[in-house]
C-alpha atoms as one frame of an Amber mdcrd trajectory, in Angstrom:
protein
  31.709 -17.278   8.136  29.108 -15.928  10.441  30.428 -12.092   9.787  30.159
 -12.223   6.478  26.522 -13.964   6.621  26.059 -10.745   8.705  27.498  -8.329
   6.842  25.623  -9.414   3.600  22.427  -9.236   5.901  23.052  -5.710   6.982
  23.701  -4.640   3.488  20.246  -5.781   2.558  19.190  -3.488   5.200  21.015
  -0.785   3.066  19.692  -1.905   0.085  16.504  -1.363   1.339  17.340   2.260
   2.584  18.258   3.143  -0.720  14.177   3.371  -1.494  14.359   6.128   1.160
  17.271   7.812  -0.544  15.480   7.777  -3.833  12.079   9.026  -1.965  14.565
  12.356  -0.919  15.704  12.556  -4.583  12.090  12.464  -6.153  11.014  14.989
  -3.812  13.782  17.418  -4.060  13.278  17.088  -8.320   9.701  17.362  -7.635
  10.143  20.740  -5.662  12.064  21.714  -8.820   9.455  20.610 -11.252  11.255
  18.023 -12.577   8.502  15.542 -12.691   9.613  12.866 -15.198  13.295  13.226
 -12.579  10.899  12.430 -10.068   8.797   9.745 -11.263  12.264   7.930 -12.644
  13.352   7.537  -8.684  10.011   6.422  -7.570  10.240   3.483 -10.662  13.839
   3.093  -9.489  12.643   2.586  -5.698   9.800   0.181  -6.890  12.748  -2.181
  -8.097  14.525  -1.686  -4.968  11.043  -2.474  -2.843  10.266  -5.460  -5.137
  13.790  -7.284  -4.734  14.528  -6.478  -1.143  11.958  -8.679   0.416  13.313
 -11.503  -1.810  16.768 -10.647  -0.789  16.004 -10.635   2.732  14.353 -13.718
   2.981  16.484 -15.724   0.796  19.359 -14.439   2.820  17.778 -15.020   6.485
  18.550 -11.235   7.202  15.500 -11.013  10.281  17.506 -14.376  11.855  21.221
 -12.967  11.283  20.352  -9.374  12.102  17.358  -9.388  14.661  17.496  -6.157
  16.918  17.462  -4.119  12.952  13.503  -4.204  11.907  13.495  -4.882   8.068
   9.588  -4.838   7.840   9.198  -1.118   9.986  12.482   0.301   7.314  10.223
  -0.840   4.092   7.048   0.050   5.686   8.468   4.129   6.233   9.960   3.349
   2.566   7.138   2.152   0.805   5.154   5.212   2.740   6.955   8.192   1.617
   7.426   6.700  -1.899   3.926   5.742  -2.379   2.677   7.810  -0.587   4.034
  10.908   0.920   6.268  12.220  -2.658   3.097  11.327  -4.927   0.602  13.235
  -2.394   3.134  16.022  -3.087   2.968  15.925  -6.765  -0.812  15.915  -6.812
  -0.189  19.172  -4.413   1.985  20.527  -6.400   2.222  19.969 -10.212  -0.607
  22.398 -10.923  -2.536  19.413 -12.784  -5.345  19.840 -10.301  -7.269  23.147
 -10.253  -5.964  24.933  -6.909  -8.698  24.362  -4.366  -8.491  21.002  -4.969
  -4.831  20.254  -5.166  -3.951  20.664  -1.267  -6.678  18.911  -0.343  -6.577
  15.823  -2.744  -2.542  15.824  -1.466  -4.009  15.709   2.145  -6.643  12.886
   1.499  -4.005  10.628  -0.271  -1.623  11.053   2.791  -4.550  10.437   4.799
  -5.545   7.421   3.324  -2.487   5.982   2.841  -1.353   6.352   6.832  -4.563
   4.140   7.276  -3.772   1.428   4.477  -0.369   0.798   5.554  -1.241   0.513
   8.913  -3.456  -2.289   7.749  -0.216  -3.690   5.413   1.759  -3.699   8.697
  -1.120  -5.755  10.387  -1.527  -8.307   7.667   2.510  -8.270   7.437   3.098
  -9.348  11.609   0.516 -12.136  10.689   1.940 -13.375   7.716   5.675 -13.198
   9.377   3.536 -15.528  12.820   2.405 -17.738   9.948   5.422 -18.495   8.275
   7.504 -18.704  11.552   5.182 -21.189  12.922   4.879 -23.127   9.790   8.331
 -23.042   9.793   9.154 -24.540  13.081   6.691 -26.995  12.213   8.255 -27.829
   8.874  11.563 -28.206  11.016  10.788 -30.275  13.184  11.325 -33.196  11.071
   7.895 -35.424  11.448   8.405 -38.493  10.092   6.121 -39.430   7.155   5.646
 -43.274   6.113   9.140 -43.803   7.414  10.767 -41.469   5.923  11.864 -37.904
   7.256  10.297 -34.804   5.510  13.778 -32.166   4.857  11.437 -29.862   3.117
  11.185 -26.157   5.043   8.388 -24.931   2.761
Protein backbone atom coordinates (compact mmCIF):
# COMPACT_ATOMS: atom_id res chain seq x y z
CA UNK A 1 0.00 0.00 0.00
CA UNK A 2 2.97 2.19 0.54
CA UNK A 3 3.61 2.42 -3.51
CA UNK A 4 0.56 3.50 -4.26
CA UNK A 5 0.53 6.19 -1.26
CA UNK A 6 3.71 7.11 -3.26
CA UNK A 7 2.70 7.09 -6.48
CA UNK A 8 -0.43 9.29 -5.74
CA UNK A 9 2.18 11.64 -3.94
CA UNK A 10 4.40 11.94 -6.94
CA UNK A 11 1.50 12.63 -9.15
CA UNK A 12 0.68 15.63 -7.06
CA UNK A 13 4.10 16.64 -7.85
CA UNK A 14 2.90 16.44 -11.55
CA UNK A 15 -0.07 18.06 -10.93
CA UNK A 16 1.71 20.80 -9.76
CA UNK A 17 4.08 20.89 -12.88
CA UNK A 18 1.25 21.22 -14.98
CA UNK A 19 1.17 25.21 -13.78
CA UNK A 20 4.61 25.24 -15.47
CA UNK A 21 3.28 23.60 -18.59
CA UNK A 22 0.49 26.08 -18.81
CA UNK A 23 3.12 29.08 -17.99
CA UNK A 24 4.99 27.64 -21.57
CA UNK A 25 1.54 27.64 -23.27
CA UNK A 26 0.55 31.31 -22.21
CA UNK A 27 3.79 32.49 -23.29
CA UNK A 28 4.09 30.84 -26.58
CA UNK A 29 0.12 32.31 -27.34
CA UNK A 30 1.33 35.47 -25.95
CA UNK A 31 4.34 35.65 -28.48
CA UNK A 32 1.54 35.06 -31.02
CA UNK A 33 -0.75 37.71 -29.73
CA UNK A 34 -3.17 35.58 -28.59
CA UNK A 35 -3.83 37.30 -25.37
CA UNK A 36 -7.28 36.08 -24.23
CA UNK A 37 -5.23 32.16 -25.24
CA UNK A 38 -2.90 33.41 -22.86
CA UNK A 39 -4.71 34.75 -20.03
CA UNK A 40 -7.12 31.38 -20.24
CA UNK A 41 -3.77 29.22 -19.18
CA UNK A 42 -2.72 31.59 -16.55
CA UNK A 43 -6.68 31.24 -14.99
CA UNK A 44 -6.23 27.54 -15.74
CA UNK A 45 -2.77 27.45 -13.72
CA UNK A 46 -4.38 29.56 -10.84
CA UNK A 47 -6.76 26.43 -10.32
CA UNK A 48 -3.94 24.16 -10.54
CA UNK A 49 -1.82 26.49 -7.84
CA UNK A 50 -4.93 26.83 -5.61
CA UNK A 51 -5.71 22.93 -5.31
CA UNK A 52 -2.21 21.57 -5.25
CA UNK A 53 -1.25 22.77 -1.86
CA UNK A 54 -4.53 21.21 -0.60
CA UNK A 55 -3.73 18.08 -2.42
CA UNK A 56 -0.39 17.85 -1.10
CA UNK A 57 -1.09 18.27 2.32
CA UNK A 58 -4.13 16.26 2.57
CA UNK A 59 -2.17 13.54 0.90
CA UNK A 60 1.19 13.81 3.11
CA UNK A 61 3.15 14.16 -0.28
CA UNK A 62 6.47 16.19 1.65
CA UNK A 63 6.40 12.85 4.23
CA UNK A 64 5.90 10.09 1.36
CA UNK A 65 8.10 11.84 -1.18
CA UNK A 66 10.85 13.87 0.78
CA UNK A 67 14.10 14.21 -1.42
CA UNK A 68 11.22 15.95 -4.34
CA UNK A 69 10.76 19.79 -3.00
CA UNK A 70 6.98 20.60 -3.53
CA UNK A 71 7.31 24.21 -2.08
CA UNK A 72 10.72 25.22 -4.52
CA UNK A 73 8.35 23.41 -7.85
CA UNK A 74 5.27 25.94 -6.90
CA UNK A 75 7.49 28.69 -5.94
CA UNK A 76 9.32 28.59 -9.89
CA UNK A 77 5.46 27.95 -10.88
CA UNK A 78 3.78 30.58 -9.24
CA UNK A 79 6.96 32.87 -10.54
CA UNK A 80 6.79 32.51 -14.17
CA UNK A 81 2.94 32.53 -14.10
CA UNK A 82 2.62 35.51 -12.01
CA UNK A 83 5.20 36.85 -12.78
CA UNK A 84 7.55 36.23 -15.57
CA UNK A 85 4.45 35.58 -18.65
CA UNK A 86 2.46 38.77 -17.28
CA UNK A 87 5.83 40.98 -17.20
CA UNK A 88 5.89 39.78 -20.83
CA UNK A 89 2.50 40.87 -21.76
CA UNK A 90 2.96 44.31 -20.26
CA UNK A 91 6.29 44.18 -22.63
CA UNK A 92 4.68 43.17 -25.26
CA UNK A 93 0.93 43.79 -25.99
CA UNK A 94 1.56 47.33 -27.18
CA UNK A 95 -1.00 48.60 -24.36
CA UNK A 96 1.82 50.63 -22.88
CA UNK A 97 3.35 53.45 -24.98
CA UNK A 98 6.91 51.96 -26.07
CA UNK A 99 9.40 53.58 -23.74
CA UNK A 100 7.57 52.46 -21.08
CA UNK A 101 6.62 48.94 -21.94
CA UNK A 102 10.24 47.25 -21.51
CA UNK A 103 10.80 48.90 -18.63
CA UNK A 104 7.43 48.44 -16.69
CA UNK A 105 8.07 44.44 -17.92
CA UNK A 106 11.54 44.78 -16.18
CA UNK A 107 10.25 46.41 -12.86
CA UNK A 108 7.43 43.75 -12.47
CA UNK A 109 10.08 40.92 -12.89
CA UNK A 110 12.09 42.84 -10.60
CA UNK A 111 9.75 43.15 -8.02
CA UNK A 112 8.36 40.03 -8.13
CA UNK A 113 12.01 38.07 -7.73
CA UNK A 114 12.03 40.14 -4.40
CA UNK A 115 8.34 39.27 -3.18
CA UNK A 116 8.64 35.70 -3.67
CA UNK A 117 11.74 35.50 -2.09
CA UNK A 118 9.93 36.91 0.88
CA UNK A 119 6.82 34.13 0.12
CA UNK A 120 9.57 31.46 0.31
CA UNK A 121 10.75 32.96 3.74
CA UNK A 122 7.36 33.21 5.32
CA UNK A 123 6.62 29.62 3.61
CA UNK A 124 9.97 27.63 5.54
CA UNK A 125 8.44 29.30 8.72
CA UNK A 126 5.05 28.39 8.36
CA UNK A 127 6.14 24.62 7.20
CA UNK A 128 8.73 24.89 11.09
CA UNK A 129 5.42 25.96 12.62
CA UNK A 130 3.20 23.41 11.58
CA UNK A 131 5.85 20.59 11.89
CA UNK A 132 6.50 21.52 15.38
CA UNK A 133 2.94 21.99 16.27
CA UNK A 134 2.51 18.89 14.82
CA UNK A 135 4.87 16.78 16.75
CA UNK A 136 3.49 18.44 19.61
CA UNK A 137 -0.10 17.63 18.74
CA UNK A 138 1.28 13.94 18.37
CA UNK A 139 2.61 13.39 21.12
CA UNK A 140 -0.49 12.51 22.82
CA UNK A 141 -0.51 14.79 26.23
CA UNK A 142 -2.96 13.69 28.30
CA UNK A 143 -5.70 16.23 29.16
CA UNK A 144 -8.03 15.68 32.39
CA UNK A 145 -7.50 11.99 31.84
CA UNK A 146 -8.22 11.67 28.72
CA UNK A 147 -5.81 11.49 25.58
CA UNK A 148 -6.06 14.39 23.00
CA UNK A 149 -6.14 12.27 19.12
CA UNK A 150 -6.57 15.60 17.55
CA UNK A 151 -3.39 16.54 14.99
CA UNK A 152 -4.66 20.08 14.37
Amino acid sequence: MAGFESVRAFTIHVFTATGAALALLALILGTGGHWAGMFLCLGLALVVDGLDGPLARTFEVQKLVPRWSGDTLDLVVDFTTYVFVPAYAIAASGLLPQPFAIPAGIVVVISGASADSGLANRSAVRRTSSAASSSASKASLPTKGKVSTSTY
